[in-house]
N, C-alpha and C positions, 0 to 999 in steps of 0.2 A: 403359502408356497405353491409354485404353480408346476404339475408333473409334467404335463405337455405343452412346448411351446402352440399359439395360435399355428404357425403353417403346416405343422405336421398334424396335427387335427386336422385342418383341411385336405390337407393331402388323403389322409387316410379314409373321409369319408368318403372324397371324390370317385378314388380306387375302391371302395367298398360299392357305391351306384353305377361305376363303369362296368366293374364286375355281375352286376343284376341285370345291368342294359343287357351286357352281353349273353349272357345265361338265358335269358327270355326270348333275343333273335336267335338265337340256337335252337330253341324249343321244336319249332314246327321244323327246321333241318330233321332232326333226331325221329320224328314223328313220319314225317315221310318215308325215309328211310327203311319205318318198317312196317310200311303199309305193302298190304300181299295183293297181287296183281295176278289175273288170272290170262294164260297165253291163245290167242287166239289165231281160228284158220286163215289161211292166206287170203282165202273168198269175202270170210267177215272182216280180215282189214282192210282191204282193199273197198268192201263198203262205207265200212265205217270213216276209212278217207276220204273217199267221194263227200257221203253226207256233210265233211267236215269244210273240203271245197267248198260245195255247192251253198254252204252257208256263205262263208267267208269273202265268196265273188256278190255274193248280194248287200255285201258292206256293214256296217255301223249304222247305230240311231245314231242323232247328236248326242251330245255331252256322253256318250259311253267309251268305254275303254275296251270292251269285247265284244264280242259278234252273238247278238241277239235275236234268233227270225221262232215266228209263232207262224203256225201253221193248223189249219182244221182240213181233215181228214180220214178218210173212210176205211179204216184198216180190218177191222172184223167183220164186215159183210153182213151187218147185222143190218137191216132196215127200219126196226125201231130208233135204235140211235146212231144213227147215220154219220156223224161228226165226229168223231174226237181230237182233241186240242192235243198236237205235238210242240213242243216250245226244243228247241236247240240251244243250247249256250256254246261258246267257244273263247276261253278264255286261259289265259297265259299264269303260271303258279312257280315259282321262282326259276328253277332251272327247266320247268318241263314244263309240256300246254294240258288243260284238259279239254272234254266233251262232255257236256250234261244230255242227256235226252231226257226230256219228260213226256209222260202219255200219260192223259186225263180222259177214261170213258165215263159216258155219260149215261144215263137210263131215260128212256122219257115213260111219263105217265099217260094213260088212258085217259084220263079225265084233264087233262092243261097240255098245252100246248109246249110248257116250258121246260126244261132238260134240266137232272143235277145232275152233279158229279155223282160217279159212282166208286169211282176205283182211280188212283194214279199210281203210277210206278214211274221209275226212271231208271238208266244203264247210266253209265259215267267210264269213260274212256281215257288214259292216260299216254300222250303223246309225247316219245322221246324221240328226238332228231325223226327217223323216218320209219320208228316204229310204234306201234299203237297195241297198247292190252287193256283188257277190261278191269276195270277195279271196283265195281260195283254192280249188283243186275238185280232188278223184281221181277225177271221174267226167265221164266226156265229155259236153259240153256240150249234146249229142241227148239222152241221158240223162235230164236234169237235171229237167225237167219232171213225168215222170211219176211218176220216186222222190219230189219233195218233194212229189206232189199224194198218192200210198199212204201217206208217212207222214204227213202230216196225219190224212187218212182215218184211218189206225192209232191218233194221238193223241185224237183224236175217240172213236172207240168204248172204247180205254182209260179215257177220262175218263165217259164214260157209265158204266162197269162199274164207277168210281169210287164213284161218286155213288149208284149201288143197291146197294153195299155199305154206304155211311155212311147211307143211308134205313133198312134194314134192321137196321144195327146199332144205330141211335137205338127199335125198337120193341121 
């Protein structure tokens, strides 16, 4: 004796895996939703756009889907380690954009020539329609000002030194 015909088996499993599909793309909705966001001065957004710009006018690798630029420069004044690696990301997160910034200082030793890492942090920036807050920071919030106004500055002169090398290599 058979209790359920075969199509309502199926039916029912189908509805019970449309159901998990859906439960699972909800997931990260729900998770967003109650991620805490910290509100920022009108001067730090206004930077943090620019840097956001000044990436996004200098384009895409290939095969990428977001805006990727690595950057070495001189943010602490330290002359020991004179470099440190800022890497940018700008990328799109279902209904809103974010920013990564990362900073990797360096230490160099006395005895080689060679630099490690010493320390990285990163900020993370959440961009809706034409507003920007911060949702993530390794760097104290006294801080925050004058690192994102150097590396602007840093992205700025980089992209200059861009652009007379492509002048130069066009003659």
């Amino acid at each position: 004796m058979i209790l359920f015909s075969r199509p309502f088996l199926f039916r029912l499993v189908s509805a019970f895996f449309l159901l998990t599909f859906c439960s699972v793309l909800c997931l990260p909705l729900k998770q967003q939703s109650m991620e805490k966001t910290f509100s920022l001065s009108e001067s730090l957004k206004k930077t943090a756009l620019s840097i956001r710009t000044e990436v996004e006018e200098l384009g895409r690798y290939a095969d990428e889907d977001f805006f990727r630029r690595e950057f070495h420069m001189d943010l602490d004044g330290d002359e020991l380690n004179s470099e440190e690696h800022v890497v940018v990301m700008c990328y799109d997160v279902l209904f809103h954009k974010e920013m990564l910034i990362q900073v990797t200082y360096f230490s160099a030793r006395k005895d080689s020539p060679v630099k490690t890492s010493k320390n990285t942090r990163k900020i993370e920036f959440i961009l809706k329609e034409n507003d920007i807050s911060l949702k993530e920071t390794g760097f104290p919030p006294d801080e925050l000002p004058a690192l994102l106004e150097k590396i602007l500055e840093g992205i700025k002169s980089k992209k200059e030194l861009l652009k007379l090398i492509k002048k130069t290599m066009k003659i």
